[in-house]
N, C-alpha and C positions, 0 to 999 in steps of 0.2 A: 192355551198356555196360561197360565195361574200368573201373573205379576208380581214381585213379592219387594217391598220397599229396598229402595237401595239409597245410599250416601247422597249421589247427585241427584235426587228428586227436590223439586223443591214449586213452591205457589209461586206463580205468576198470574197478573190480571194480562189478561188478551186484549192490548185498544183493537186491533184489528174486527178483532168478534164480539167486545166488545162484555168479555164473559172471565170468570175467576177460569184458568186452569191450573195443571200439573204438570209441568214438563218432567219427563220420563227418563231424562237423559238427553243424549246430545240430538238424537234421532227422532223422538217422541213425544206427543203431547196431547195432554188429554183435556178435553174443554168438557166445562161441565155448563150448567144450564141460568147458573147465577150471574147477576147484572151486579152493575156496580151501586145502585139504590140497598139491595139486601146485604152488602156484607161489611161486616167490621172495617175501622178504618186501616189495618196493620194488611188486611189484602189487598190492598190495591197498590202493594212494591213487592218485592219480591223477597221470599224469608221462606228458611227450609220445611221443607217435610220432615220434622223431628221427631222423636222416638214416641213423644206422647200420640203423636198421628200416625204412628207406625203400630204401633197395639192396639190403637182402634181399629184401624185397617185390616190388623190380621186376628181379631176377636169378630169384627162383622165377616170376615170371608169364611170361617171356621163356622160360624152361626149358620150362614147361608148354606154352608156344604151340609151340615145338619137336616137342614127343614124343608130344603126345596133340590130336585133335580133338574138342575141348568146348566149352558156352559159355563167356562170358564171365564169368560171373554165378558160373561154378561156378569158374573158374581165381583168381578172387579170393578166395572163401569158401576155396579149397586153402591160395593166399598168405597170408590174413591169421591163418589156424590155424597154419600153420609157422612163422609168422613170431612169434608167440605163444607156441609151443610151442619155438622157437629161443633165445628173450630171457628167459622169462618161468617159465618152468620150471622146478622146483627137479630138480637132476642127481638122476640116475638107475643104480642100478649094473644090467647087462643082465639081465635073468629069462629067460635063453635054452631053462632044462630045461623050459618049455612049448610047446617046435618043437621040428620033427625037423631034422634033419641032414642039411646037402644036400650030394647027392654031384658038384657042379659048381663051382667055385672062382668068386668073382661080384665084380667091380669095384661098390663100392657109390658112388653122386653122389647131391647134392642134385637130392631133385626127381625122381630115378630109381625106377621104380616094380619090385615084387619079390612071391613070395608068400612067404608062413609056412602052414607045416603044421601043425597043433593036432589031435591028437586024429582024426584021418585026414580031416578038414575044412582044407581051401583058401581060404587068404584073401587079399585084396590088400592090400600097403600101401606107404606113398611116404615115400622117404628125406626129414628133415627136418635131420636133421643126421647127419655121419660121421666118422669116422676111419678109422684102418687095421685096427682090431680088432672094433669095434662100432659099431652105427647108433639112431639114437635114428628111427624110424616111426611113422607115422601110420597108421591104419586105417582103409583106404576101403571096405571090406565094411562090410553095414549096424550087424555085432558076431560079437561072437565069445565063447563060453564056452573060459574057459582050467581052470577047473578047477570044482570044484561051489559054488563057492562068489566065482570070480571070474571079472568077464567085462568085453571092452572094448565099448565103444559106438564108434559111429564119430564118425571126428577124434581121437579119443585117443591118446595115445601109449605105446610102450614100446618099450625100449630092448634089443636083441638082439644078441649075436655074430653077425659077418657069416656065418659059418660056417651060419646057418640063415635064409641068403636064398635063393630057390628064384627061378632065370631065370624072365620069362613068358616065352610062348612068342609070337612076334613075330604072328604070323595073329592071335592074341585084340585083340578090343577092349576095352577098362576102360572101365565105366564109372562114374564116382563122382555120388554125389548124387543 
């Protein structure tokens, strides 16, 4: 079942979990995978899901239903992490010296899926937000060690020069989650 923004959604930070979510209504609540270090100070009280995060949410779910054949369950859990990580996020300057360098020149969109090279390990991740320099990605690999001492988990973000986005290759399937 598709989720589709309603009135009472709105951001909460979870002490419990210790993570931004979305409560879904009175029944519901979606924890997404950010701590209280990455995000804006306006997340950590509670303030609606407003309409601006409501066209982002249903531009990213419409993109997904486009380009990848998945549930429903997962195109949301994608939307409301990007959507999260879009608004909610404290900026980020790129950490690109943990990828390699792709030798193919790549049109970066929202919602556009890409790999990063680490360490001669292949990862997938999906555009959450761009420009013309750099892309702020999401990681849909289960994690990733970037170096010996740091590693992403999936859903998290960081932020790369476009320059170490690697094309997938159209025959692959992605699968997240």
């Amino acid at each position: 079942m598709l989720l589709m923004p309603q009135r009472d959604w709105q951001w909460i930070y979870n002490d419990a979990y210790g993570v931004l979510s979305v409560s879904l209504g009175s029944d519901m609540e979606f924890l997404t995978p950010y701590k209280v270090k990455l995000l804006i100070p306006d997340a950590l009280t509670a303030m609606q899901f407003n309409v601006e995060h409501a066209k982002f949410y249903i531009e990213f779910v419409e993109r997904l239903s486009k380009t990848m054949t998945i549930a429903d369950a997962v195109k949301v859990q994608l939307a409301l992490n990007a959507t999260a990580a879009h608004y909610l996020l404290k900026p980020q300057m790129p950490k690109s010296w943990f990828f390699d360098t792709s030798a193919i020149c790549v049109y970066s969109e929202l919602a556009k899926i890409f790999q990063l090279r680490c360490q001669g390990v292949n990862v997938d991740v999906m555009v959450v937000e761009s420009n013309i320099q750099a892309s702020l990605v999401m990681l849909l690999s289960p994690n990733l060690l970037l170096s010996d001492t740091k590693q992403l988990q999936q859903f998290e973000c960081i932020k790369v020069m476009n320059d170490r986005l690697h094309p997938v290759k159209a025959s692959r399937q992605i699968a997240a989650a």
